[in-house]
N, C-alpha and C positions, 0 to 999 in steps of 0.2 A: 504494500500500500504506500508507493512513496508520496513524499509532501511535492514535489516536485516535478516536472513536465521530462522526465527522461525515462520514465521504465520501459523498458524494452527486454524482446526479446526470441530468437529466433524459435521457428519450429521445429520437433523431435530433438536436438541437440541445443538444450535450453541456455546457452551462452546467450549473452547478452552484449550484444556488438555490433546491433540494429541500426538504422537511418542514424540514429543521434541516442546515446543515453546519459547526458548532459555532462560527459566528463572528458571528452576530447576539450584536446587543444583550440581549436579551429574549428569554426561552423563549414560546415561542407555548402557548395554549389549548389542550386540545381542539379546539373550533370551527375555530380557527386552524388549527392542524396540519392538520385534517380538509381547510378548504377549499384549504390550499396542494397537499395529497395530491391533490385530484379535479382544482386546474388540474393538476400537474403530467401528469396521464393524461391531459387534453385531447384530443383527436384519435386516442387511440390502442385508439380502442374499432371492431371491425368488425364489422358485423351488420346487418340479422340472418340466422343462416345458418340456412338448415329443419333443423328436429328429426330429422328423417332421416339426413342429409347430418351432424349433430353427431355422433349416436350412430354412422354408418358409418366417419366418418375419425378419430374421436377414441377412442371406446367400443366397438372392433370385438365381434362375439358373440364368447365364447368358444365353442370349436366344442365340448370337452370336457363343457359346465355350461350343458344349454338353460334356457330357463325351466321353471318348473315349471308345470304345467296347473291348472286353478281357480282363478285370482287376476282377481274381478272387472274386467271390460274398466274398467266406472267406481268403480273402489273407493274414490277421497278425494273420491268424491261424499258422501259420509257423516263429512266433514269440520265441525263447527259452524259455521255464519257467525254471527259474533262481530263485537265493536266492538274489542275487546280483543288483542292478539298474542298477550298472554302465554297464552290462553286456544287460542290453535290446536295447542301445542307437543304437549301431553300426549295429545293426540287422535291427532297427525298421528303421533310414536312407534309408540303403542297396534298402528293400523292397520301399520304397516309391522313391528314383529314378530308379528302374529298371522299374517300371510302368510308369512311368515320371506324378507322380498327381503333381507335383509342378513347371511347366516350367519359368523360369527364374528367378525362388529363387533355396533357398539353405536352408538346414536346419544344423547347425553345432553343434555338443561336445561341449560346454561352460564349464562340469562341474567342470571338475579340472582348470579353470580359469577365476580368478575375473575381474572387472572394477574397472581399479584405477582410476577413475573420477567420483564415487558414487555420490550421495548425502547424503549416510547414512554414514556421518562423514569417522571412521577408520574400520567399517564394510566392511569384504568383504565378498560380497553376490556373491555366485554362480549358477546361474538355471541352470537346467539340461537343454539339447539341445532347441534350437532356431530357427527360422527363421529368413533368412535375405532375402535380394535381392540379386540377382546373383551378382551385380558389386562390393559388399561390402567386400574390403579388410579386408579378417581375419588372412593374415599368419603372422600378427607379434601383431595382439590384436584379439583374440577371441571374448572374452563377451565387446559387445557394446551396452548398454542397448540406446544410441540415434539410433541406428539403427531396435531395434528388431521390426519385425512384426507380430508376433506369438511366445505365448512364452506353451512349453511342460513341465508338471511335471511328472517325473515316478515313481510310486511304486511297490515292486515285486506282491505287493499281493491286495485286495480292505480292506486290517482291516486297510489301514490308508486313506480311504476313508473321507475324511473331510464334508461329506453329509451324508443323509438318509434317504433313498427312504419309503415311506411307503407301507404296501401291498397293493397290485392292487385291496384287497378285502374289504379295510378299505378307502374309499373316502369318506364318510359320517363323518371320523374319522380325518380328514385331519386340519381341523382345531387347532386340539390339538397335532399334532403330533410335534414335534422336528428336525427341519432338520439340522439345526447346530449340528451335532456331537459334541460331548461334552469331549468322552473319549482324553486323554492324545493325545497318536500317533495323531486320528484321528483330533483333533483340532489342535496338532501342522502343520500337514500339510496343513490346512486353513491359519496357520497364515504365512506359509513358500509362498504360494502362492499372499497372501495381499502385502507381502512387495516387491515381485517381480514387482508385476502390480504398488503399490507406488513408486518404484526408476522410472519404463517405464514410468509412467506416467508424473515425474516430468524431467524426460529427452527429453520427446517429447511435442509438443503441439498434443496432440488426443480430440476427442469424445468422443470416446469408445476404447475397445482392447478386442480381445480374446485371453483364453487361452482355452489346453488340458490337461484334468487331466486323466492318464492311472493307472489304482490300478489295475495289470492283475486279471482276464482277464476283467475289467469294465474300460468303459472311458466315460467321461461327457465333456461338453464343457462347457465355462463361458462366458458371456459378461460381462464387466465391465462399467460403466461411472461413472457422479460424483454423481449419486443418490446413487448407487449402487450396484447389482449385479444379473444378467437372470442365474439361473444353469438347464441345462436343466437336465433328467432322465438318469440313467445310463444303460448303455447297455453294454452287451458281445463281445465285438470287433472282438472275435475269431470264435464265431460262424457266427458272423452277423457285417462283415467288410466295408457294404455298407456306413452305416451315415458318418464314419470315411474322407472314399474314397470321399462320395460327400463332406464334410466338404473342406479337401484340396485343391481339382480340385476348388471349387465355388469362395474359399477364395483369392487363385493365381489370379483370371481371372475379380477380380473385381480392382476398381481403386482403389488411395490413399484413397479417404473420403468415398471408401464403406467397406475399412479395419479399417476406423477409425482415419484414418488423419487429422489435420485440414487444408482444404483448405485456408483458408486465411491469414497461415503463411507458409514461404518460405526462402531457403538459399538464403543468397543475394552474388549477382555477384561480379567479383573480382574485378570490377570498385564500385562498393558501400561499397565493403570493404574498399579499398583505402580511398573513399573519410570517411567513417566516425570514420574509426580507431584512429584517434587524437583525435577525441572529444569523446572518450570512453575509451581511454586508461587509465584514471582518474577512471573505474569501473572494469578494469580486471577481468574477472574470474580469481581465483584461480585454477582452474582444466578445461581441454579444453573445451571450448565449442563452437559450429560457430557460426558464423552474421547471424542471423536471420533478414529477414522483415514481418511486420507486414502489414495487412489492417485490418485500424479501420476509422468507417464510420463518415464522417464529418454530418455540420446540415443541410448542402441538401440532405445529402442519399449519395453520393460519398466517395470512400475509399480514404482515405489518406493515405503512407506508409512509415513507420517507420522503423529504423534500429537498431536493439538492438545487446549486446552481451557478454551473462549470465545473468541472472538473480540476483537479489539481494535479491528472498526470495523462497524458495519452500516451498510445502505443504507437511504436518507433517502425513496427513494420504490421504487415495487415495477419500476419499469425503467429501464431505460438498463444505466451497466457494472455499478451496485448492487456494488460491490467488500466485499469483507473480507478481511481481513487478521490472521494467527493467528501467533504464536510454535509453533514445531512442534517433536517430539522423534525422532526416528528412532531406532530402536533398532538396527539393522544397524550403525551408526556407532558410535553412544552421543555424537552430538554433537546442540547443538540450530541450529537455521536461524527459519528467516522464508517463511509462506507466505502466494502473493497469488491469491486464488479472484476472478473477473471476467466479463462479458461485455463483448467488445472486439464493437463494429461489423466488420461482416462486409470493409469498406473501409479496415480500417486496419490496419498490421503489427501484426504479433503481438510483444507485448510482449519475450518471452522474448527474442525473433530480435535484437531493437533493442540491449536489453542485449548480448546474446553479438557483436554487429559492435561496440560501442560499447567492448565489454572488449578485441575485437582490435583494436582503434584506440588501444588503451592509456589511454582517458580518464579522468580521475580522478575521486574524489568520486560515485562511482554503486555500487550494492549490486551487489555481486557474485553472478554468475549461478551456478546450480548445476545446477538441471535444469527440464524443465517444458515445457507450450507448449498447446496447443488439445488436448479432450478429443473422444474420435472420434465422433461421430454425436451430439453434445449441441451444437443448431441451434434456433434459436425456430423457432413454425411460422406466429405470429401474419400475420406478411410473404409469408406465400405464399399468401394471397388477396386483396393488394392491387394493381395492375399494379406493373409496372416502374419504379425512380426515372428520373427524369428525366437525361439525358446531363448531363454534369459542362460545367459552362459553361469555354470554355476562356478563359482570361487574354491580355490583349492584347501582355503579353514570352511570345515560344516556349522551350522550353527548347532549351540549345547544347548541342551535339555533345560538352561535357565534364560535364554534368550526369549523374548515373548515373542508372538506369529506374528507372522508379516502379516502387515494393516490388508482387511479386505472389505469396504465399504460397499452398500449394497450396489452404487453405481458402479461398481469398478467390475461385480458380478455379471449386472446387468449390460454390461459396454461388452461379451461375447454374441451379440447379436448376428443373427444371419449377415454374412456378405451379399452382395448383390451382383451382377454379372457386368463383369472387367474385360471380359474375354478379348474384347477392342483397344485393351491399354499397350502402348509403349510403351518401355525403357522396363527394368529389371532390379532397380537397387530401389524402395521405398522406405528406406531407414528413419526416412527425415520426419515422414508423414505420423501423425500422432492423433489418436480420436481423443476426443477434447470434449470436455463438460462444463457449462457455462457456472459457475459456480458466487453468489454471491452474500455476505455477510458484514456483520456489523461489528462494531470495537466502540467502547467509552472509552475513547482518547484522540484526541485531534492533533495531532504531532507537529514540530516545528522541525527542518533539517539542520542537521549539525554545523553546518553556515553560521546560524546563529548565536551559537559557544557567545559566550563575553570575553574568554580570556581560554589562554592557551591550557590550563590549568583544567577548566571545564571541557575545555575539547577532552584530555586524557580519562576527566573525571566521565562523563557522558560515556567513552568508551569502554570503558572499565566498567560501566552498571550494564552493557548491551553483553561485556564479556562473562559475567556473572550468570546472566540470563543461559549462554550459550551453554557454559560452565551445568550449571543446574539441572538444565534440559539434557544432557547428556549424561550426568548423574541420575539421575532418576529411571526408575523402571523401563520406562519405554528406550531409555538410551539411546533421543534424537540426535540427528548431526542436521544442523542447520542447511548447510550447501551453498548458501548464496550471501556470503559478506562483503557487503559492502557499503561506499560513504551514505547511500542513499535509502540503504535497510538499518541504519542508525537514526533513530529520531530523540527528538527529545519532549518531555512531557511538560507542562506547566509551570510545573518545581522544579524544571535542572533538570530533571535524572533522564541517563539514556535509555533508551527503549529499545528492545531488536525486534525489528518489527518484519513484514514477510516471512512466513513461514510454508511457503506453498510448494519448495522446491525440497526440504524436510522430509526425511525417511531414516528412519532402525536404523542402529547399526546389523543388525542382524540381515535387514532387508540389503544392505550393498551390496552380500554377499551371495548376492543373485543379480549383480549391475547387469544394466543390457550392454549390448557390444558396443552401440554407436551415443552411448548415454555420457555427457560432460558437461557437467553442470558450473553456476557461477558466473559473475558479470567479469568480463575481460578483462578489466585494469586492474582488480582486485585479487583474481585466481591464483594463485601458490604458483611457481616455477616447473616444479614437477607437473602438476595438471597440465600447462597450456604446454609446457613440450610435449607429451604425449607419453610421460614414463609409465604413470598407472591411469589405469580410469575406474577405479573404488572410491570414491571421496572421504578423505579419513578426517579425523578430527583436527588433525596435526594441518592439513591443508585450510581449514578456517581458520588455528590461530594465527596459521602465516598472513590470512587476510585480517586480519585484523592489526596484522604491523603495517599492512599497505593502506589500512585508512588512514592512522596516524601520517602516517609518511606525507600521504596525500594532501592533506589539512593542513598538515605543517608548511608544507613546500610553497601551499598555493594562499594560505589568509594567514601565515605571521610569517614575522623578520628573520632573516638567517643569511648566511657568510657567501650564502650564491642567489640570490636575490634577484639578481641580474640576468641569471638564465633557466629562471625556473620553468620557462616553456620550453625549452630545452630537456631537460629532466623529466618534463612529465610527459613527451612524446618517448624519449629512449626506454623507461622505465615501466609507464602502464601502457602506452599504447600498442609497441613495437609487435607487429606478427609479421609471417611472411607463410604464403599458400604453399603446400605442398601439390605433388604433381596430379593427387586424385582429387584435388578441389577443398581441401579440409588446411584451418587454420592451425599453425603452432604459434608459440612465442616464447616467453620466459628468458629468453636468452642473458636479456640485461639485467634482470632480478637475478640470476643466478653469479651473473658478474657481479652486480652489488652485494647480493650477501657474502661473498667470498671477500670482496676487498674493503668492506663496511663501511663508513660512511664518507670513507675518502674518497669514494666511486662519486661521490656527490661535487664533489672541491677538496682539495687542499685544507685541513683541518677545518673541515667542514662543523659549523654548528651551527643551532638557534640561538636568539634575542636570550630565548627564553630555556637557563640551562635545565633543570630538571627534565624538559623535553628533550633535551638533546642525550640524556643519562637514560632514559627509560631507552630510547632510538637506537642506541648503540648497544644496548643490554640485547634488546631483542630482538638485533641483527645477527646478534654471536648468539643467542639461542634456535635460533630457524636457521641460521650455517650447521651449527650443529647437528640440527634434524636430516639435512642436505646429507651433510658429508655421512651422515650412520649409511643414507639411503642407496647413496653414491659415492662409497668412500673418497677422498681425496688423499695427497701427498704429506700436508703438513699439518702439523702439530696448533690445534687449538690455542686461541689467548687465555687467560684464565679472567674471569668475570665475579660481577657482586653474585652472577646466577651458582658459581661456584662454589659460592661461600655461605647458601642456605644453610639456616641452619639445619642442622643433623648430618648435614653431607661434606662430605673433605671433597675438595679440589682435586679433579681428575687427571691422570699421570699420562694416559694412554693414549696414543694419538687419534683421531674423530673416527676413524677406521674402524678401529674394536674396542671404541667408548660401548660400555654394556648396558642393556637396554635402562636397567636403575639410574645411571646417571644422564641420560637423554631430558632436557630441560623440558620438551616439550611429549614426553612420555606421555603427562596425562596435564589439566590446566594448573596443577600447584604453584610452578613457576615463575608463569607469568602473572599469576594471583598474587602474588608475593611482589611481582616485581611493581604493579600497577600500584600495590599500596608502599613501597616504600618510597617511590618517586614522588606520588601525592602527599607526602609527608614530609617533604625536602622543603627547606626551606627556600628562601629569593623567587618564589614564583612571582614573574614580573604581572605587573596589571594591564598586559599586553591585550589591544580590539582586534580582531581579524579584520582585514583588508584583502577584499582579490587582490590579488598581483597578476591574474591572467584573462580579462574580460575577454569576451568571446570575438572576435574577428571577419572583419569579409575576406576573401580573397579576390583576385585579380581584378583588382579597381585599378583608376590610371594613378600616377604618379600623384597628378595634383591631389586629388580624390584622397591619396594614400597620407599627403602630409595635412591636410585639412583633417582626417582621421585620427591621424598620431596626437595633432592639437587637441581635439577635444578627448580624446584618452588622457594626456596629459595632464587639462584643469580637472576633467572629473576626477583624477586620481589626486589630484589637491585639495578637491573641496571634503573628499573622504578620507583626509590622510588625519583620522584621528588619532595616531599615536606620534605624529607629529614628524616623522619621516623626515630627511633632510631632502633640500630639494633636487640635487644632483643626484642624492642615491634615487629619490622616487623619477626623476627620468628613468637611470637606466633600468629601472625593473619596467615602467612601461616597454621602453622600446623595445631592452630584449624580450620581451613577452612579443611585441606587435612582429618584430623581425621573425619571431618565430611561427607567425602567423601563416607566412607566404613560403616556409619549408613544405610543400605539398608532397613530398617522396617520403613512406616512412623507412626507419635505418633497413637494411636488405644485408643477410649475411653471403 
């Protein structure tokens, strides 16, 4: 549930590395955004399915609303062929209300006009024509992507066909074939179609959406949801305008949740606006968005309904859990809460459940549960024309007789439902794909992000109550391992104290040892070393605490003082960002986390430290405890420093080199350690009364020169007028510029 507009996260292999999850260096392009959007869909396109078969399982007839008689068999044979797109729109309209296939919608020219309430930042995205509902005022805003209900791509010709049909002669052949087009055109209008259906998406609550993709004279239809994507076969429209025609007429004549709506969210009345505008006005959208109500089901089965307005995070790509997260108002109470809308993998507990064992377990520092949990019959359907995943590889330790069973909630029984006939799919590897259950719940805490610390002291403090939590939870019966630490799963409560909040990626220890093959969990900047290389894929406990020295690191680096100041954009591309693809399409990285832990914080500068020393004392303690954990896993050549970690009490300082240190003396064995370490540094005196300040505001790229130094200036004063700790003014240039300079490094490091 983050407080913040970055959660993201890919499909099947839950890494979180999506369009934007607010912790890059550098805002991406257009271009950028677009091709990060088309990898992130990668694999999770299945097709093609016959036009038959799309309009039978997806567009059933209405049996009330036949078609109407007289609508030429080939009627967008009288379509222009043109050089031009913009030139098919007004044609293709014309034709489709003179027949009336669309009675009481509208389909409207959007192209030449953007939506200035995106969610892709300063991106304006234009689709080519739309549909709306007839009552949908456009004469003075066009593109309303909260309104769209069918969205059309046109191209003059099919060579920018973003699919690829194989021959009708080659089905024995289908497995190996390619249906993502790959050339240039053809894939960039894959990625120009993803990012439309990701803005629609995160502006409406849906299930699903369709789109129409026209490449004359060929047009395909798409289903979308959050698994990811039905492309049915392409066909000649001009010759054979029938699928098209029933397409329209089916699509018009069904209700909201058979277009793909979600029934159980809804505009609230202008008496619920009244009453919960005050108690939200403290969450304003930035950009308009209406009062939405919610039903989210209480622990008798009864909906409750909440009143939200805006969201406080979208999703970075249009699948995986694509989370948001809302301040909500309930008026049955008159109190406000915190609600978290998701699609959890059909293989993992249900969030709600985790929390509600996790609160009977008495653990601290987690949001307190109130109600909620999986919503009844909202299931992707994209997954049920692929086979079966593959048997969950088993681990070479069994679980013992005191381990408790692996979580099995009733949806996770019921998500073995019949498959449906794929027979028509391409390509062979479906790892990525994941059936998905829309899952939503409630929490009594409205969290702030850790941005907000007052003082460097509370940053460690704030962290150290989220580690606690972590600590706890994996102490306890159930002995959960978190998965996903990061700056953005640390909140803080009302009182200070940190919160570890998202627990949806949360599974047994018992359960890892069943990991599936292609399963890597964790947001990218934060992931341990070993994970993003690819040494193991078990997530151990040992790999969260490492994340937990990369929030510090993070927070320190980027909102207080320290002795590199200067090229903290620098650092925080080599250090969280840095991957590089390998040759079968799959991300590694680690490389410079493993440099750094090895040569400690000199990897950072030349006796590298903070303003603020006790942060620099905990920093360097629990660089030489996570090397240690390294070198047991991977032994190294040389001989360990010796540490305060050393000199816990009970334990003598270890002789042997990190090689065949024994598992007793491993710092991060189990959390004591760094328990230990979190309170002695908090108890250190000189804690400065140090304000966080970015030092890395977020960046355009490839603006012109003049553009660039009119930029630099007003970075400049803002970072004056917010220099409350009083910064000298030569040093706060160079932490602007080196930040801004590192703006326009567009290549990341490549080994």
């Amino acid at each position: 549930m983050p407080s913040t507009a970055n959660a993201s996260s890919l499909s099947g292999s839950p890494i979180k590395f999506a369009a934007s999850n607010g912790f890059e260096s550098t805002r991406p392009d257009l271009a950028e955004a677009r091709t990060k959007m088309k990898d992130a869909m990668s694999g999770l396109f299945v097709g093609p399915m016959p036009v038959n078969q799309f309009l039978q399982e997806f567009l059933p007839q209405p049996v009330s609303a036949p078609l109407p008689s007289g609508v030429p068999a080939n009627l967008f044979a009288a379509m222009p062929i043109t050089k031009k797109e913009r030139h098919m729109y007004e044609p293709f309209i014309k034709l489709v209300n003179e027949y009336g296939l669309i009675p009481n919608y509208q389909i409207v020219n959007t192209a030449d006009h953007h939506d200035s309430a995106t969610t892709s930042g300063d991106h304006k995205i234009k689709p080519d024509p739309v549909m709306y509902k007839a009552d949908v005022d456009t004469s003075t805003k066009r593109t309303q992507f909260g309104e769209i209900e069918l969205h059309f791509e046109f191209k003059v010709n099919h060579q920018s066909d973003p699919f690829a049909d194989p021959k009708r002669t080659a089905r024995d052949k289908r497995a190996m074939h390619q249906f993502e087009a790959l050339a240039g055109q053809r894939a960039e209008s894959r990625s120009q179609l993803i990012h439309y259906a990701t803005e629609w998406f995160n502006r409406q609550h849906r299930r699903f959406a369709f789109s129409i993709f026209i490449g004359d004279p060929f047009v395909r239809f798409i289903r979308w949801d959050r698994a990811g994507a039905v492309v049915s076969e392409a066909f000649d429209y001009r010759e054979n305008s029938q699928p098209l025609i029933e397409f329209l007429w089916r699509f018009t004549h069904h209700d909201d949740a058979g277009r793909g709506r979600d029934p159980t969210v809804r505009l609230a009345t202008a008496e619920e606006i009244a009453l919960a505008r005050p108690h939200l006005e403290e969450w304003k959208p930035e950009k308009e968005r209406p009062f939405i109500v919610f039903k989210v089901p209480d622990l008798d089965g009864k909906p409750r309904e909440f009143i939200a307005w805006g969201s406080m995070s979208h999703a970075g790509s249009l699948t995986g859990r694509c989370t948001r997260a809302y301040p909500v108002y309930e008026v049955a109470t008159g109190k406000r809460y915190f609600l978290k809308d998701t699609w959890r993998a059909h293989d993992l507990a249900k969030e709600a459940d985790i929390l509600r064992e996790l609160q009977a377990a008495r653990v601290q520092y987690i949001p307190p549960y109130v109600c909620g949990g999986d919503l009844h019959d909202d299931i992707t359907m994209t997954d049920l024309y692929i086979p079966d995943e593959e048997p969950e590889a088993e681990a070479n330790e069994e679980p013992t007789s005191d381990d408790p069973p692996p979580h099995v909630s009733e949806s996770t029984v019921a998500s073995q439902r019949p498959k449906l006939d794929g027979s028509w799919r391409c390509g062979s590897d479906w790892s990525r794909i994941t059936q998905r259950y829309h899952h939503r719940f409630i929490v009594d805490f409205i969290g702030k992000p850790l941005t907000q610390v007052t003082s460097s002291k509370h940053l460690l403090q704030a962290i150290s109550h989220a580690f606690t939590a972590h600590r706890q939870a994996y102490e306890s019966k159930g002995k959960w391992i978190h998965r996903d630490i990061s700056a953005n799963n640390i909140l803080i409560d009302a009182n200070g104290n940190g919160i570890l909040n998202d627990w949806d990626l949360a599974k047994r220890e018992s359960e890892l040892k069943r990991v599936r093959r292609h399963e890597r969990t964790g947001t990218w900047q934060f992931m341990s070393c070993l994970l993003l290389s690819g040494h193991h894929s078990i997530h151990t406990i040992q790999d969260d605490m490492e994340s937990f020295v990369y929030v510090v690191l993070y927070h320190g680096l980027r909102y207080f003082l320290h002795s590199e100041s200067h090229s903290v954009g620098l650092h925080l591309q080599d250090v969280f960002e840095y991957r590089r693809k390998k040759d079968d399409g799959t991300s590694v990285g680690g490389k410079n986390k493993r440099r750094m832990m090895s040569q400690g914080t000199t990897f950072l500068g030349p006796d590298f430290h903070f303003d603020s020393r006790p942060l620099t004392s905990w920093l360097k303690e629990a660089f030489r405890a996570v090397k240690q954990w390294i070198d047991h896993v991977e032994p190294p050549t040389l001989v360990d420093e010796e540490s305060i970690l050393d000199t816990t009490p009970g334990e003598a300082s270890p002789t042997a080199p990190p090689s065949s240190t024994s598992a007793k003396k491993l710092h991060l064995k189990d959390h004591a350690a760094l328990t230990f370490l979190f309170s002695h540094c908090l108890s250190m005196p000189k804690w400065p009364d140090d304000r966080p300040v970015n030092a890395l505001p977020f960046l355009e790229r490839r603006t012109r020169p003049s553009t660039q130094r009119l930029q630099l200036d007003r970075l400049i004063r803002q970072a004056e007028q917010d220099n409350t700790v009083r910064r000298p003014r030569e040093k706060l240039r160079k932490v602007v510029v080196g930040s801004w300079l590192h703006s326009f490094n567009e290549d990341p490091l490549a080994e």
